[in-house]
C-alpha positions as CSV (number, residue, x, y, z in Angstrom):
1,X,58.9,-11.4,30.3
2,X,59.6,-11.8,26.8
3,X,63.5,-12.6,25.7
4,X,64.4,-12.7,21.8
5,X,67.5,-14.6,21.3
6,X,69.8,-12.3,19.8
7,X,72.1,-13.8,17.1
8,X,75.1,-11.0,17.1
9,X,76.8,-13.2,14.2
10,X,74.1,-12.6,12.1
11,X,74.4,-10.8,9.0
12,X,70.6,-9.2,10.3
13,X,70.5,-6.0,13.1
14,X,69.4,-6.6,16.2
15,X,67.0,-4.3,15.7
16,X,65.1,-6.3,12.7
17,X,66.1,-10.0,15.0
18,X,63.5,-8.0,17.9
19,X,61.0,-6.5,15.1
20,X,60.6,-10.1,13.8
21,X,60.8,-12.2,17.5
22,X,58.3,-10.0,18.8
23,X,56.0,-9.6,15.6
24,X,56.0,-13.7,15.5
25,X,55.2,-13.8,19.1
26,X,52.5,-11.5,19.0
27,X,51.0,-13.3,15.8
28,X,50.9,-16.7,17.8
29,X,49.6,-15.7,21.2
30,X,52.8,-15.9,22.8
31,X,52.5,-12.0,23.8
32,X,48.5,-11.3,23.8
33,X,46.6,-8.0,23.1
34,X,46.5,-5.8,25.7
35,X,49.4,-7.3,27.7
36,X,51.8,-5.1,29.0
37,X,55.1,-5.3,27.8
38,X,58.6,-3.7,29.9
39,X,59.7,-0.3,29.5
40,X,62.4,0.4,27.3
41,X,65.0,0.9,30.3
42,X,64.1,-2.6,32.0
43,X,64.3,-4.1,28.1
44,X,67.4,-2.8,27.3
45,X,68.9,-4.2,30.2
46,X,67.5,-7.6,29.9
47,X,68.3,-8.1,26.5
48,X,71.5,-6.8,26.5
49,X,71.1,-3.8,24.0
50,X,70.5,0.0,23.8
51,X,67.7,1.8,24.8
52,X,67.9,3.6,21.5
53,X,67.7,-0.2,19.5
54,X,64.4,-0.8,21.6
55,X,62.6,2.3,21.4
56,X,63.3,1.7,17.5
57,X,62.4,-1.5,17.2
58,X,59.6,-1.0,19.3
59,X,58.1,2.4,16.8
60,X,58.4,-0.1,14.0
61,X,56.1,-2.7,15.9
62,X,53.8,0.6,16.9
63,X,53.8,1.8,12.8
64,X,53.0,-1.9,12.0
65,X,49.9,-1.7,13.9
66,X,51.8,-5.1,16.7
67,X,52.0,-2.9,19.7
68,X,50.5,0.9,21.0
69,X,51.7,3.6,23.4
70,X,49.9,4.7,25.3
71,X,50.6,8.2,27.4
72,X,52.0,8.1,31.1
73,X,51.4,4.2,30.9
74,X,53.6,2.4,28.6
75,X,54.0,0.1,25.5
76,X,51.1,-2.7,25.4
77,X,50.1,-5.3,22.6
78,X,47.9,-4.3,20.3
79,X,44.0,-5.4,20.9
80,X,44.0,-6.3,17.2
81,X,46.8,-6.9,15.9
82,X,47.7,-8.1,12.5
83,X,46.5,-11.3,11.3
84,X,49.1,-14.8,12.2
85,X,51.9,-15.3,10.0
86,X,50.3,-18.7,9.6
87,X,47.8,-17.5,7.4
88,X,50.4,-15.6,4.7
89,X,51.9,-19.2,4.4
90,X,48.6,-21.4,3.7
91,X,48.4,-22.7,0.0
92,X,46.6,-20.4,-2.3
93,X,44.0,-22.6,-4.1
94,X,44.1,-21.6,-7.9
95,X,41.2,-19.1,-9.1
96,X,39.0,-19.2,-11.8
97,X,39.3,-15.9,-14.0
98,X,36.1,-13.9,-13.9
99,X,35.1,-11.3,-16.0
100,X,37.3,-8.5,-14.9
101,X,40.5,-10.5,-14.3
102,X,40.6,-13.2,-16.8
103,X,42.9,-14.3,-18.9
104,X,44.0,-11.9,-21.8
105,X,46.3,-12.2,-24.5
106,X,48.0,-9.3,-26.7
107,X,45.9,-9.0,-29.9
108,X,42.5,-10.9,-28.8
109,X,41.8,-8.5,-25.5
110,X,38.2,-7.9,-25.7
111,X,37.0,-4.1,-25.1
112,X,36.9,-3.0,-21.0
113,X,34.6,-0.7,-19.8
114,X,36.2,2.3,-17.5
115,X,34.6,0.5,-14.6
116,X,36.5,-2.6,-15.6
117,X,39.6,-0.9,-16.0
118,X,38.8,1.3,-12.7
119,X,38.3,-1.9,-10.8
120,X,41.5,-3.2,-12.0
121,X,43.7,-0.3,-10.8
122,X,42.2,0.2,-7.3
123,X,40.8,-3.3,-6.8
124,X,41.4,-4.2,-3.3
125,X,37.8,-6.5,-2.6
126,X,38.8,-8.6,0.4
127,X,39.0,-12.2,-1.5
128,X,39.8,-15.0,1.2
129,X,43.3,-15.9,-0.1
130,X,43.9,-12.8,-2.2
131,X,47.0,-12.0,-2.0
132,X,47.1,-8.0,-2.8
133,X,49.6,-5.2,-4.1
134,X,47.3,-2.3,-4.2
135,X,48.0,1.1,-3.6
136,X,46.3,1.3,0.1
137,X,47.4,0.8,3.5
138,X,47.3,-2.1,6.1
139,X,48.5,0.9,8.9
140,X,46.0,3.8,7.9
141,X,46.1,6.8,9.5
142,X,42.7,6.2,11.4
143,X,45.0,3.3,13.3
144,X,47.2,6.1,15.1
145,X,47.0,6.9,18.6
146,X,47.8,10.8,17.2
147,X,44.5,10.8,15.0
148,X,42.6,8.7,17.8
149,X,43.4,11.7,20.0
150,X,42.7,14.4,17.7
151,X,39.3,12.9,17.4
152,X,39.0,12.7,21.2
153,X,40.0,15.6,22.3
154,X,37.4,17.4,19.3
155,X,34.8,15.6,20.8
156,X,35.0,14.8,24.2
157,X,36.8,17.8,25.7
158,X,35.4,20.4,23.2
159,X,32.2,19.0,22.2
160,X,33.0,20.8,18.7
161,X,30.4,23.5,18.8
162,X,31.3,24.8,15.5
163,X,30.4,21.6,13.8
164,X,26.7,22.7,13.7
165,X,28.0,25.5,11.5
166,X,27.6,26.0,7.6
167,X,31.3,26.8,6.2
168,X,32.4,28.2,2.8
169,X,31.9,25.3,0.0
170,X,35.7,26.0,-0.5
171,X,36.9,23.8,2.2
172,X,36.6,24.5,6.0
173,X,38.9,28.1,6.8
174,X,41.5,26.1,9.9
175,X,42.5,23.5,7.1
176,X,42.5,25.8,4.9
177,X,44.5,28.5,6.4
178,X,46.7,25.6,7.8
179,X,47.2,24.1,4.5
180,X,48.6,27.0,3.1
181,X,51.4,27.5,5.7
182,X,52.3,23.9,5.3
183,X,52.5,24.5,1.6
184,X,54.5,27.6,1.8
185,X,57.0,25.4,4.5
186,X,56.6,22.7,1.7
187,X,57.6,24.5,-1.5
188,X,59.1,27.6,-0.9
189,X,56.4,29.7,-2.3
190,X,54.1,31.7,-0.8
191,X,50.0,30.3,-0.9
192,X,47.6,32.7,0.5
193,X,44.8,30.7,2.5
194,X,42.2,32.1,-0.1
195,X,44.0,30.3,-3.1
196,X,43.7,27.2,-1.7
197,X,39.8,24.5,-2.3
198,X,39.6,21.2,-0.3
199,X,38.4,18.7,-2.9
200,X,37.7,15.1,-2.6
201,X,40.2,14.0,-4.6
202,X,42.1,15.1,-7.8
203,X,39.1,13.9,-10.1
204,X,37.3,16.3,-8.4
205,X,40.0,18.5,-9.2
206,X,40.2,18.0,-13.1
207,X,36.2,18.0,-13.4
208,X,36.5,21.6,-11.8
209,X,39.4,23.0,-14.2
210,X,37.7,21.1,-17.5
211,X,34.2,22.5,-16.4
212,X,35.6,26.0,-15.6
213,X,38.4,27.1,-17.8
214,X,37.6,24.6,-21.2
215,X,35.1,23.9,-23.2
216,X,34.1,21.4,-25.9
217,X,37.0,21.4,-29.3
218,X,39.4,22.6,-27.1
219,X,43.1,20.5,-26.5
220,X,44.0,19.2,-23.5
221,X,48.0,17.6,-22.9
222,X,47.9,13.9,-20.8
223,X,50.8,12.0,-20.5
224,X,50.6,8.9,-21.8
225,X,50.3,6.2,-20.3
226,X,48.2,7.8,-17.7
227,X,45.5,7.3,-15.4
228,X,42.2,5.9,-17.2
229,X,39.8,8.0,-14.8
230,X,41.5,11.4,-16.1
231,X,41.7,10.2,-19.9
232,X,38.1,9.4,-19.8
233,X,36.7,12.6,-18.0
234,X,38.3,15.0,-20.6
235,X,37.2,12.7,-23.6
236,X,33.7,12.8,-21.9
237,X,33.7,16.3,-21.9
238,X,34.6,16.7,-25.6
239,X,38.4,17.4,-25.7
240,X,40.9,16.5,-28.2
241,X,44.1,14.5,-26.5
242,X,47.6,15.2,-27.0
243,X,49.7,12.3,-26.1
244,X,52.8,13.3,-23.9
245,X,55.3,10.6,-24.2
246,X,56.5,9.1,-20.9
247,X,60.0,7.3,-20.9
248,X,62.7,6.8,-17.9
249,X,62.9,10.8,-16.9
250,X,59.0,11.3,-17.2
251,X,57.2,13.0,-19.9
252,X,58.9,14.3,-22.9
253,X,58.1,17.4,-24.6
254,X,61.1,17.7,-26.8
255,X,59.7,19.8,-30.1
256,X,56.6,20.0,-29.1
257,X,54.3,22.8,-29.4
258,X,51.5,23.7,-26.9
259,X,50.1,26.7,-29.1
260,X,46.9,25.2,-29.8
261,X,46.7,23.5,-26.4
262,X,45.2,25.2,-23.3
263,X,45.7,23.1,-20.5
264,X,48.8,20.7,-19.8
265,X,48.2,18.0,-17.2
266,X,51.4,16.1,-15.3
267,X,52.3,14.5,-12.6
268,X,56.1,15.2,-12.1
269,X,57.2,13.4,-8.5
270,X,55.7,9.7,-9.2
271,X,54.0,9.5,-12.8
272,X,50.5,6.8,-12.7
273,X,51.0,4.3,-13.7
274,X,54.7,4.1,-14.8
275,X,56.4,5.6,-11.7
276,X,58.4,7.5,-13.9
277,X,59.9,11.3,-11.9
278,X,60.1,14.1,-14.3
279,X,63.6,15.4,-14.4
280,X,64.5,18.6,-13.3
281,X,65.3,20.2,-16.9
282,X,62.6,19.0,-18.5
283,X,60.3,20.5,-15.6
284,X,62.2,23.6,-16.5
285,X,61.6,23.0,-19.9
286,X,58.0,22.6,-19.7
287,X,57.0,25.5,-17.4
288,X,59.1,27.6,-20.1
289,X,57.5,26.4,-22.8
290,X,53.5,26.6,-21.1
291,X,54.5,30.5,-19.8
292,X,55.2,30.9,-23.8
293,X,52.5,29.6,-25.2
294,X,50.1,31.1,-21.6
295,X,49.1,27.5,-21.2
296,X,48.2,26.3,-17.6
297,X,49.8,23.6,-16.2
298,X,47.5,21.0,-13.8
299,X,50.3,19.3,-11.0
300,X,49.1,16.5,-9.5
301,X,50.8,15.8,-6.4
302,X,50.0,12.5,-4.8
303,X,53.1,10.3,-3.5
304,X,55.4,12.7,-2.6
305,X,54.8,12.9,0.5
306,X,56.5,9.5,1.4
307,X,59.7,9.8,-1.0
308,X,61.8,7.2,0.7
309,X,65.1,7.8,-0.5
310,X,67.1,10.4,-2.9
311,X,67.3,14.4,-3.0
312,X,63.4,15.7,-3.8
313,X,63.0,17.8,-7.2
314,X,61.8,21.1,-6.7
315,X,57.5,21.1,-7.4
316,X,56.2,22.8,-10.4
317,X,54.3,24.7,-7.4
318,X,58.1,26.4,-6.3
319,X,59.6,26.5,-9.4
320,X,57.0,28.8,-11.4
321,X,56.5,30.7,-7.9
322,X,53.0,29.7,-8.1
323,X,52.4,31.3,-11.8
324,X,50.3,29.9,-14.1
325,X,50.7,26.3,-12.3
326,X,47.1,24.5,-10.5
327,X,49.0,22.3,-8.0
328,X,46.5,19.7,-6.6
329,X,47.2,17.2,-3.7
330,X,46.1,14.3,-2.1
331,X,46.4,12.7,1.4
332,X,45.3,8.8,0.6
333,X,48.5,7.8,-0.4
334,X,50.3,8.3,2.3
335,X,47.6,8.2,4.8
336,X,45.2,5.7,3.6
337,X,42.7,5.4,0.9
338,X,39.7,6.2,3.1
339,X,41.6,9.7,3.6
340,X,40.1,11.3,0.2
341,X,40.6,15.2,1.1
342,X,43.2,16.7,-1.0
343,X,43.7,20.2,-1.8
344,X,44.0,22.7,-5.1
345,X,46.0,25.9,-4.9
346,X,44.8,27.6,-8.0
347,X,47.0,30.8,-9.6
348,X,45.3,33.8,-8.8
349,X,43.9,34.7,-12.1
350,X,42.3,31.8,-12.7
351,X,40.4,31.1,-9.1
352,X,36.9,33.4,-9.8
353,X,35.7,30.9,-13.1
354,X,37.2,27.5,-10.4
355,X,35.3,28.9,-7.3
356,X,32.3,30.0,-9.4
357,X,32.4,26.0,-10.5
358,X,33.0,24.7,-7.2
359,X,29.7,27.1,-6.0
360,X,27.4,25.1,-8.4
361,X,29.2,21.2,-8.1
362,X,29.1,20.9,-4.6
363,X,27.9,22.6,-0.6
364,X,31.2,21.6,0.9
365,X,32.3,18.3,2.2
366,X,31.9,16.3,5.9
367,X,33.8,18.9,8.4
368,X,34.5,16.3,10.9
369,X,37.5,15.0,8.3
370,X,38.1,18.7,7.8
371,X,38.9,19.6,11.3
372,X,40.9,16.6,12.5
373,X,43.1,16.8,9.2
374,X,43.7,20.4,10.2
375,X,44.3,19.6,14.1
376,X,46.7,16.4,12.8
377,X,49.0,18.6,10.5
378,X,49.2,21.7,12.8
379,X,50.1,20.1,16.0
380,X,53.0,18.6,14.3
381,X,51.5,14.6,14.1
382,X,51.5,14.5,10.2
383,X,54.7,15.2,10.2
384,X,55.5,12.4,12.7
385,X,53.4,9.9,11.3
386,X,55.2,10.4,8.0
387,X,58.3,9.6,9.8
388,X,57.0,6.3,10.9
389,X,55.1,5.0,8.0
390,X,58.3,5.8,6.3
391,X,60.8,3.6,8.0
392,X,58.3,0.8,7.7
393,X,57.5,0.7,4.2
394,X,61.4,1.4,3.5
395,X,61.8,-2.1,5.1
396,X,59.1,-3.5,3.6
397,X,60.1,-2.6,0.0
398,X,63.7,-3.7,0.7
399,X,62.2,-7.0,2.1
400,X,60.0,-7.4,-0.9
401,X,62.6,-6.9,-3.3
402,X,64.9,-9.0,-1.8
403,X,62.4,-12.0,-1.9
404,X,61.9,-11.3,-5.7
405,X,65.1,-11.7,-6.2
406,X,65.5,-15.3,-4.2
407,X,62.5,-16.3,-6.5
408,X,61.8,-14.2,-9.6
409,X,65.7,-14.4,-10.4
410,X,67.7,-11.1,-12.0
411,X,65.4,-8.4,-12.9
412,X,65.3,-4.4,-13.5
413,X,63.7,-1.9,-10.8
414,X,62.3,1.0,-12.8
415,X,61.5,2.9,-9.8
416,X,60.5,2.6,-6.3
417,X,61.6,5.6,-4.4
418,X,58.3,6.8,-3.3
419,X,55.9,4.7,-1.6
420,X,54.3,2.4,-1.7
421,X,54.6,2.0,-5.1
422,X,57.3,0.1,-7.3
423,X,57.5,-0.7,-10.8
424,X,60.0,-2.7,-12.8
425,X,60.4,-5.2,-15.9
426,X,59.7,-8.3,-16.3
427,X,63.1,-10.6,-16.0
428,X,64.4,-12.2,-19.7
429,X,62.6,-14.9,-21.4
430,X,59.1,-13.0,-20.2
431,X,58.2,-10.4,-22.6
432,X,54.5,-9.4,-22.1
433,X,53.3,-7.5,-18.9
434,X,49.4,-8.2,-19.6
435,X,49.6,-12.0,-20.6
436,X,51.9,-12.1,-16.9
437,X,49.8,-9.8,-14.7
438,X,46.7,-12.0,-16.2
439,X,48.5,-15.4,-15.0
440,X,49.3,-13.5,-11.7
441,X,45.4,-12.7,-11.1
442,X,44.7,-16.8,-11.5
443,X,47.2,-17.5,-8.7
444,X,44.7,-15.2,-6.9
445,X,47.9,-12.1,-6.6
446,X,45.8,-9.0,-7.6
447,X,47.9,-6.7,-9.6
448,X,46.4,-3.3,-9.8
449,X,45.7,-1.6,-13.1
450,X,45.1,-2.3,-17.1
451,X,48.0,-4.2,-19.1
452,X,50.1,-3.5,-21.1
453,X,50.7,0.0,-20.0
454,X,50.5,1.4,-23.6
455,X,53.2,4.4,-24.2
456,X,52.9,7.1,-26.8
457,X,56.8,7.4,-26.5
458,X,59.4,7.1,-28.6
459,X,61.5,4.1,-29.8
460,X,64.7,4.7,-27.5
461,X,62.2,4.9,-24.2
462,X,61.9,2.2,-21.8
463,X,59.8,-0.7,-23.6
464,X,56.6,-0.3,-21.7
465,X,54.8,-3.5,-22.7
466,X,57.5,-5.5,-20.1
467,X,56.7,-3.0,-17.1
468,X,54.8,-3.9,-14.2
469,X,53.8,-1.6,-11.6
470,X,52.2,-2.0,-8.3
471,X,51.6,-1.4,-4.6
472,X,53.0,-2.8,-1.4
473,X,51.2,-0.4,1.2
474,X,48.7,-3.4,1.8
475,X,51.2,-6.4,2.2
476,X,52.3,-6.8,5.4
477,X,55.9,-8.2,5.7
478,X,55.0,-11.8,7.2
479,X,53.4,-12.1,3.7
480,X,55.7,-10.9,1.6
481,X,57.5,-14.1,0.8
482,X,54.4,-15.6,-0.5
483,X,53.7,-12.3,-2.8
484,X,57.1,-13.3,-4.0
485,X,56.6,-16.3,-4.8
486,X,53.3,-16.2,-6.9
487,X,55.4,-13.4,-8.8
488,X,57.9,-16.4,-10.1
489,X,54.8,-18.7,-10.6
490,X,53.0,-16.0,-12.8
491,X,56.6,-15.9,-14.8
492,X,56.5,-19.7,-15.7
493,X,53.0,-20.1,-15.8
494,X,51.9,-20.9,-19.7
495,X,50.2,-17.4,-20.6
496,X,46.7,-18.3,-22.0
């Protein structure tokens, strides 16, 4: 039977001293996949602690994908298990730059293409030695013994007869219909079932609202910095831009006039790429100043589903009461980036022109997806799974910004409250985000997006050319002190 030695001096919980015994000894062989391990009773006993410290400890092992339950039989080692700690501490051979991740410097960077810059922000190509802070997910929800038995039971007890059916393009009628009570739990609003289009993510979403309620000449309000994909898709389309400054309480919109805009577009929990959470008088302020002018507001909604610490801000959604607000979601972020259904609850007035739209883009996407993700939020699993994924990625933040510290030296969190996404500034003596995340990419640490992250804000606002943002979701903790340490080789490395 395994026995962790327990160090009760230690400045570290018991709990963490059997997360990282057990994780070490799984990673090694010592406990191998498949093998049973001791109910929580006989473990408590034998190592001396409560039950209540090893049925935690062991749900942290189970969310990082080291052990699995499984019903009316117990607690066994995962069959595949994360990769050996061994491997997070090999030496990372030096990389040559390529033509995406090359070295830049401020004032001779050559002209990217959107698929350059695209690559850059959701690059996560499996590179032997990469190490990677993307915005996925090493535990996605596909990994979960709730989603593996949603998928069971739809297939092998009910044979799913009604998947050989044709549905509404809109989205399938159980998710949707289940979406909106969640919704209505969610915000505090009421969302009839009818309101509500499954989409395939929210650049589905802003190519449905530019396509069916604008039109070429006509002004559309990004904040800036934003999200390249979004920029480029109104531009495409032949709308003027209005920069919304972005600064430490989100976008500012102090004497600004939307009169001769008609469509604002923000994204108040977790701002991309800056992190930035739009305070709660300026969303006041804003949904004011929109119901003035009759402008509709597009709210994207897509990591606030795993805010790790802090009271939440009421949505746009529940503070207009659902006028004159589009409030679009999405599930990857939380769930995993192969999880692409998200959802639009569109205002009442404006749903014919978005339905008519949807009608002529798409028939409707794969139902299979559909009817699990329906199935996994109305039985109650979402809702647990959350729970899971966020104690873990607490710890691993904490974890990660406690090794940055050891190596990087002082430096200033911006934010990092929803996960799995952090951003903060570069430490004194290094001034210039894109020359660093450049030097980061030839130590082979992929950095996700397009530097520097260029704001239209104003003087007083945080100095954006110093920020750094990026993901943890896809780090798993034995690899975290190597993340941390190519972060304090990118700061001393000569930037050329």
């Amino acid at each position: 039977m395994f026995l962790p030695f327990l160090d009760r001096q230690s400045g570290e919980s018991l709990q963490k001293q059997i997360v990282r015994q057990m994780a070490a000894a799984i990673s090694s062989g010592t406990l191998r996949p498949g093998e049973s391990l001791a109910g929580i009773r006989e473990c408590a006993t034998n190592w001396g602690v409560s039950r209540n410290t090893v049925m935690l400890a062991l749900e942290h092992l189970e969310a990082e994908g080291y052990v699995q339950k499984r019903p009316s039989r117990g607690t066994y080692v995962h069959q595949t298990p994360p990769h050996p700690s061994e491997a997070a501490a090999q030496t990372v051979a030096l990389a040559e730059p390529d033509d995406i991740t090359g070295a830049d410097t401020v004032g001779s960077r050559p002209e990217r293409t959107f698929a350059d810059q695209n690559h850059n922000y959701f690059s996560s190509i499996d590179v032997p030695g990469r190490v990677n802070l993307g915005f996925g997910s090493d535990q996605p929800v596909y990994r979960s013994l709730e989603w593996k038995r949603t998928i069971q039971k739809l297939f092998q007890y009910e044979n799913w007869k009604s998947g050989g059916q044709f549905q509404s393009n809109a989205g399938l009628p159980f998710l949707r219909n289940t979406l909106a009570r969640w919704l209505t739990a969610r915000h505090g609003t009421a969302v009839d079932e009818r309101q509500v289009i499954i989409i395939s993510g929210l650049q589905q979403a802003h190519s449905l609202i530019a396509q069916s309620l604008l039109s070429p000449g006509m002004k559309v309000a990004l904040e800036a910095p934003c999200y390249i994909g979004k920029r480029l898709l109104y531009e495409k389309m032949g709308m003027g831009i209005v920069n919304l400054p972005v600064n430490g309480k989100g976008v500012g919109i102090a004497g600004m006039e939307l009169a001769d805009v008609q469509l604002v577009c923000v994204n108040p929990g977790c701002q991309v790429p800056t992190n930035a959470t739009l305070s709660l008088p300026r969303r006041r302020q804003l949904l004011a100043l929109a119901a003035r002018n009759r402008t509709p507001v597009f709210e994207e909604s897509m990591f606030d589903l795993l805010t790790l610490e802090g009271k939440s801000v009421p949505s746009l959604l529940s503070l207009s009461g659902g006028k004159n607000v589009i409030h679009a979601g999405l599930f990857a972020p939380a769930l995993g980036g192969g999880m692409m259904l998200g959802y639009m609850v569109v205002p009442w007035p404006l749903l014919p022109a978005v339905l008519d739209t949807k009608l002529i883009t798409d028939n409707g996407l794969p139902w299979l997806e559909q009817e699990a993700l329906a199935r996994f939020i109305d039985g109650g699993d979402l809702d647990e799974f959350l729970k899971r994924r966020r104690m873990t990625l607490m710890r691993r933040r904490d974890h990660l910004v406690d090794a940055m510290q050891r190596h990087l030296g002082e430096f200033r969190i911006f934010n990092a409250r929803q996960a799995p996404r952090m951003s903060w500034f570069l430490p004194a003596g290094v001034s210039d985000s894109a020359a660093y995340v450049s030097a980061a990419r030839r130590l082979n640490l992929q950095i996700p997006g397009d530097y520097p992250l260029r704001s239209a804000s104003d003087p007083a606002s945080a100095d954006f050319r110093r920020l750094v943002s990026h993901g943890y979701g896809e780090l798993a903790e034995s690899g975290i002190e190597q993340a941390a340490q190519l972060m304090a080789q990118a700061a001393t490395a000569p930037f050329s």
